[in-house]
C-alpha positions in Angstrom: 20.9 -13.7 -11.1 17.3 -15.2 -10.2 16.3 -11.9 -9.3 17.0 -10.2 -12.4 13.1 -10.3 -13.3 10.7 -9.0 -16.3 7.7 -9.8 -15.2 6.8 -10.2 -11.3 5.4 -13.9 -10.3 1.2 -15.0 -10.7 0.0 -16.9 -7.7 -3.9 -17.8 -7.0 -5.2 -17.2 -3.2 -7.5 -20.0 -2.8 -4.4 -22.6 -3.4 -3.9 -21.1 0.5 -7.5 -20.4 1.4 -8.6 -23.6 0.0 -6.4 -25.8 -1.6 -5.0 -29.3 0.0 -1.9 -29.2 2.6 0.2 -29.8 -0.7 -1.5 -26.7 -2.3 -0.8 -24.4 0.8 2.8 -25.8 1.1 3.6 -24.7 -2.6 1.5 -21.4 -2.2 3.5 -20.6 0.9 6.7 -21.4 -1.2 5.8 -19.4 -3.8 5.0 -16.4 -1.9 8.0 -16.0 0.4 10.2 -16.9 -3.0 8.9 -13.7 -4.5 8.6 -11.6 -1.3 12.6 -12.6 -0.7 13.5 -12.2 -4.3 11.6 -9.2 -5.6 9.0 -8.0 -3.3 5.8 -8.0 -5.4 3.6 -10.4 -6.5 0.2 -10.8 -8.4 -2.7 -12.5 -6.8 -6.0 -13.9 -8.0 -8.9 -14.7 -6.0 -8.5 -11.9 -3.6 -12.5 -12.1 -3.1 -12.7 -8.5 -4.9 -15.4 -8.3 -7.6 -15.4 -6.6 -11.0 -18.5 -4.5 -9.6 -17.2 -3.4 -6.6 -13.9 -2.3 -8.0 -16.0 -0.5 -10.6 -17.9 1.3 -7.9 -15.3 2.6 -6.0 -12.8 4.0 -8.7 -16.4 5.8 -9.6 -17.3 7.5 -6.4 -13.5 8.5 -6.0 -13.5 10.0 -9.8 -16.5 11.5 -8.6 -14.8 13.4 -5.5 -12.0 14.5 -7.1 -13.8 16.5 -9.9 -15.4 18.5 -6.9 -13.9 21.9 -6.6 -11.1 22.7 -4.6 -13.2 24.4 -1.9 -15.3 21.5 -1.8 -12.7 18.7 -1.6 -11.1 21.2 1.2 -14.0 21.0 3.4 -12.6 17.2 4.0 -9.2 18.3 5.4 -8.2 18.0 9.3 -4.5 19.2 9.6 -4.4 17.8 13.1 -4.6 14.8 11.1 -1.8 14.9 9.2 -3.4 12.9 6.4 -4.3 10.0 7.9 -8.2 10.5 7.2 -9.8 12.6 4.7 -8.5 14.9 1.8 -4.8 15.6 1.4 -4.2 18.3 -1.1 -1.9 18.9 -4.1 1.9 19.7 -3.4 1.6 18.4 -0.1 3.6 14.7 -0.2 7.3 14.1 -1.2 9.3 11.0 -1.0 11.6 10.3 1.7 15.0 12.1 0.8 13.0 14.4 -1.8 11.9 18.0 -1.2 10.2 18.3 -4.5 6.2 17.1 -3.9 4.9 14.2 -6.1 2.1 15.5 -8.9 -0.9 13.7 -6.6 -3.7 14.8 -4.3 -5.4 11.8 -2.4 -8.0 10.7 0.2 -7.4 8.3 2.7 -10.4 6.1 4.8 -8.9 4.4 7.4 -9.9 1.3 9.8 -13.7 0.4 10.4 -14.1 -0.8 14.1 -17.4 -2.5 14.4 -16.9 -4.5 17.7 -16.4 -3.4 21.0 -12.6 -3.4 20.6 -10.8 -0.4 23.0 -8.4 0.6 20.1 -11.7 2.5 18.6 -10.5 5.3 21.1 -6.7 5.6 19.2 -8.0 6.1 15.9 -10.1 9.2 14.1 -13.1 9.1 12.7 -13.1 8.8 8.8 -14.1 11.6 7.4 -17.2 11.0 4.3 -17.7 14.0 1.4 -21.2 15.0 1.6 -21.2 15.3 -2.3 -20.5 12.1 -2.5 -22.9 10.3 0.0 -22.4 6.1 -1.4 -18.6 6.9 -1.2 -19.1 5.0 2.9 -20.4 2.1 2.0 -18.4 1.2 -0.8 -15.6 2.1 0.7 -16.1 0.0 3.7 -17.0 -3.2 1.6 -13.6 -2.8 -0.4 -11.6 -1.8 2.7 -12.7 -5.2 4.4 -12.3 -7.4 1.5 -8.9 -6.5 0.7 -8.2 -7.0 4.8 -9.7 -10.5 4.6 -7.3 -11.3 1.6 -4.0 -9.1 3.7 -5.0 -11.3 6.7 -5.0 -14.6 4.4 -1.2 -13.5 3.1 -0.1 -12.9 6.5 -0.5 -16.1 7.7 0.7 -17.7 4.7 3.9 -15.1 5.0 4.1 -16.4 8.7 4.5 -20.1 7.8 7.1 -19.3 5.4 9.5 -17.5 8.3 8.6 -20.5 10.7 6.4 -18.6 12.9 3.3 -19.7 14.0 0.5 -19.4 11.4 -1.3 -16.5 13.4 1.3 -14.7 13.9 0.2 -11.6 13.0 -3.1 -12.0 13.3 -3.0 -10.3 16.7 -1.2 -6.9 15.2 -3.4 -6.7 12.5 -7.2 -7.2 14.2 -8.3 -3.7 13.8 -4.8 -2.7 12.8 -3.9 0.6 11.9 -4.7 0.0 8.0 -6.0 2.5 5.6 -6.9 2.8 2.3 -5.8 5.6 -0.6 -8.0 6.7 -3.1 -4.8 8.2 -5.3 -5.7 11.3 -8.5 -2.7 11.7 -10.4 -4.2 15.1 -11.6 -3.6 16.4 -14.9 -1.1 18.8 -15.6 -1.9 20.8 -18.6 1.1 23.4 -18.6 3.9 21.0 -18.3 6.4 24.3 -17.9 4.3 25.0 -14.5 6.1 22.5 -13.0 9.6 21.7 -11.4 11.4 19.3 -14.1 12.0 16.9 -11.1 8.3 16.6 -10.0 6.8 13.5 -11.0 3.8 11.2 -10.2 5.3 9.5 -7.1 9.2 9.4 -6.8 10.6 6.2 -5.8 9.9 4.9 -2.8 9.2 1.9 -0.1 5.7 1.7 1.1 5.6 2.5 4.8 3.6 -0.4 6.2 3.5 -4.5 6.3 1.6 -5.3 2.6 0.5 -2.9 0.3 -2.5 -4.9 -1.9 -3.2 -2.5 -4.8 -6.7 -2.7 -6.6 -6.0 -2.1 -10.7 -4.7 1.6 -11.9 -6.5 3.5 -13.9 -3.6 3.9 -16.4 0.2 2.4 -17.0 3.0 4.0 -15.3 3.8 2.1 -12.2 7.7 0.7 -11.8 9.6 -1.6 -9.7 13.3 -1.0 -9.5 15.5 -4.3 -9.8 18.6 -5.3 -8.7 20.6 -4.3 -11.7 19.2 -1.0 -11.5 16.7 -1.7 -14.0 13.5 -0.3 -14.0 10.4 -3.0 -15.0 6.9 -1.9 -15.8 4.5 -3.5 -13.6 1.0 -4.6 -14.4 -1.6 -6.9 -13.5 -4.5 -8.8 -15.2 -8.0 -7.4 -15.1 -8.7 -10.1 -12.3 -5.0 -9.7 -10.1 -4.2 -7.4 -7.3 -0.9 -6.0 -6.8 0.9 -7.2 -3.5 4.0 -5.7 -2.6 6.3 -5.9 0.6 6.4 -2.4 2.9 9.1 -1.1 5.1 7.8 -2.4 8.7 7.4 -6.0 7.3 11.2 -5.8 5.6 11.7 -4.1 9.5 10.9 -7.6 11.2 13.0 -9.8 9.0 15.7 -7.7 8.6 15.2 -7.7 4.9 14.5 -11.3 4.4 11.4 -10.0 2.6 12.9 -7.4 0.8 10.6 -3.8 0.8 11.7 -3.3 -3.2 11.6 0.6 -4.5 9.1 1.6 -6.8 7.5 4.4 -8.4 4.9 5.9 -10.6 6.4 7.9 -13.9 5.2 10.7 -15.7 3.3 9.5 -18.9 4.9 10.9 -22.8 4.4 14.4 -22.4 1.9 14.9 -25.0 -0.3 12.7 -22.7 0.8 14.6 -19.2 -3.2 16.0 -19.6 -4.9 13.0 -19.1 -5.4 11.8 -15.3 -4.1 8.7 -13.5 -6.5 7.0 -10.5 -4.6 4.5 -8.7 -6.4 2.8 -5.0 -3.7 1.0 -2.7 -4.7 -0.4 0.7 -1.6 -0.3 3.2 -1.6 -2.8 5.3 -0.8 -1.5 9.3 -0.7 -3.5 12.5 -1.3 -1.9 16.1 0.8 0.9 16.8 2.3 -1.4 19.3 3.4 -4.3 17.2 7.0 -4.6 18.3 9.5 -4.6 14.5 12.3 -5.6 16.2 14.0 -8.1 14.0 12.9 -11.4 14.5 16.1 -13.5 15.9 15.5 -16.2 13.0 16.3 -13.5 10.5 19.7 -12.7 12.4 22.7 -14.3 12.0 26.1 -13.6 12.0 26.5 -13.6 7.7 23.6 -11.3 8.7 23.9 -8.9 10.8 20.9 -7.0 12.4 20.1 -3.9 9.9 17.5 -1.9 11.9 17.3 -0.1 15.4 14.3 -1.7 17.9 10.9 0.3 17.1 7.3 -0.2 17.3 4.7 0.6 14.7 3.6 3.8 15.2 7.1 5.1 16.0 8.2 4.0 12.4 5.1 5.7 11.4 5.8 8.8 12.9 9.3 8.9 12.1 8.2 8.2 8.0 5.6 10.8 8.3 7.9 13.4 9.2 10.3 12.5 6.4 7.3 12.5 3.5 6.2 15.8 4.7 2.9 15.1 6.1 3.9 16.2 10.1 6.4 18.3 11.5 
């Protein structure tokens, strides 16, 4: 089978951002053949910099060595965890009870225009011990939405829709990024013997574009059952299809399970950073299944739902709102 993988495919950015027509046809090609196929791809020339990368993994080591009380002070429980400090034991994977072995932060959407949908989102919450954590964060937040929104429309001409298709849903959208600590667990018996990193899983959103983990352990699960180690070169982001985008083309693009295993247990001490940027549109962006991806040798999968209702309802099932 085609999709029976052992590596996930290599593409470069600027073949779409700046390449001839021929470059962009093949680019588009490429992308939609791995999105339909597997569901994750590496990309190069994603307009993130050594430095910057550097930087933030730095400021976010930084905030998790604070003490508990101090990484505490960044919590908002009205907010379920969709800005500021999320503590340990608090996130499970859908159909799991038992929490992944992970605290996190998450910085959601700059608005710097005069756009109205400033009013629907909360404020991002900054650690005062850790004052250059903003402006890092911002920089890296926008750069990896520039090279989301470049994808998109690339993602766009490969289902026949208009190339700005999405650019409407995502102005502004509803994305965020998460710093991840994989904290280390120095009494292995302390914990359940289910518990692990992050239990498999589909990402909730449109993309997910994942800046380079601090350690191995991320897996994709194939076809076969299989499950293939997933890395990336020192210049390569991670992008991987989410739920909401498999949502719209009724799993033309197919949202593929993955995971994050526990490392040898003699090495279960030793921490794991890991900094994905989930890609949201609007709350309102409509996932019913586009009609192109519908046909009678396939059926419509999923119910009608916006956005934020898909959001809501996944919330709810990872434990973050009642």
């Amino acid at each position: 089978m085609a999709d029976l993988f052992d590596h996930i495919p290599s593409l470069d950015l600027h073949q779409f951002t700046q390449g001839s027509p021929e470059q962009q046809k093949r680019f588009v090609e490429d992308l939609g053949d791995a999105f339909h196929r597997i569901g994750f791809v590496a990309i190069k020339n994603h307009g993130l910099t050594d430095e910057l990368t550097e930087q933030l993994y730095s400021v976010v080591k930084e905030f998790f060595a604070l003490p508990a009380e101090a990484k505490q002070k960044n919590t908002l429980p009205e907010l379920h965890g969709q800005r500021g400090y999320t503590s340990k034991g608090k996130e499970h994977a859908k159909g799991r009870t038992t929490a992944d072995l992970k605290e996190f932060y998450q910085i959601g959407q700059f608005v710097d225009d005069n756009d109205p949908v400033k009013e629907e989102y909360p404020d991002n919450i900054w650690p005062e011990e850790v004052p250059e954590m903003h402006a890092i964060a911002k920089e890296t937040y926008q750069t990896l939405e520039a090279a989301g929104k470049q994808l998109l429309r690339a993602i766009a001409l490969y289902l026949n829709l208009d190339e700005s298709y999405f650019d409407p849903h995502v102005n502004n959208g509803n994305s965020i990024i998460r710093a991840i600590h994989y904290y280390p667990i120095e009494n292995p018996d302390e914990v359940p013997d289910d518990a692990v990193r992050a239990a498999e899983h589909g990402d909730i959103n449109l993309i997910t574009l994942l800046m380079g983990a601090s350690a191995e352990g991320l897996q994709v699960l194939r076809r076969d059952g299989a499950w293939i180690p997933i890395t990336a070169l020192p210049d390569q982001i991670i992008v991987n299809v989410g739920d909401m985008l498999a949502r719209l083309t009724n799993d033309t693009l197919k949202s593929t399970i993955h995971r994050v295993v526990n490392p040898p247990r003699e090495l279960l001490g030793t921490p794991r950073y890991s900094i994905p940027f989930f890609m949201h549109p609007w709350a309102e962006m409509d996932l019913t299944c586009l009609p192109s991806c519908v046909s009678e040798d396939r059926p419509k999968k999923y119910k009608d739902m916006t956005a934020g209702q898909f959001l809501e309802e996944r919330l709810r099932e990872i434990g973050l709102k009642q």
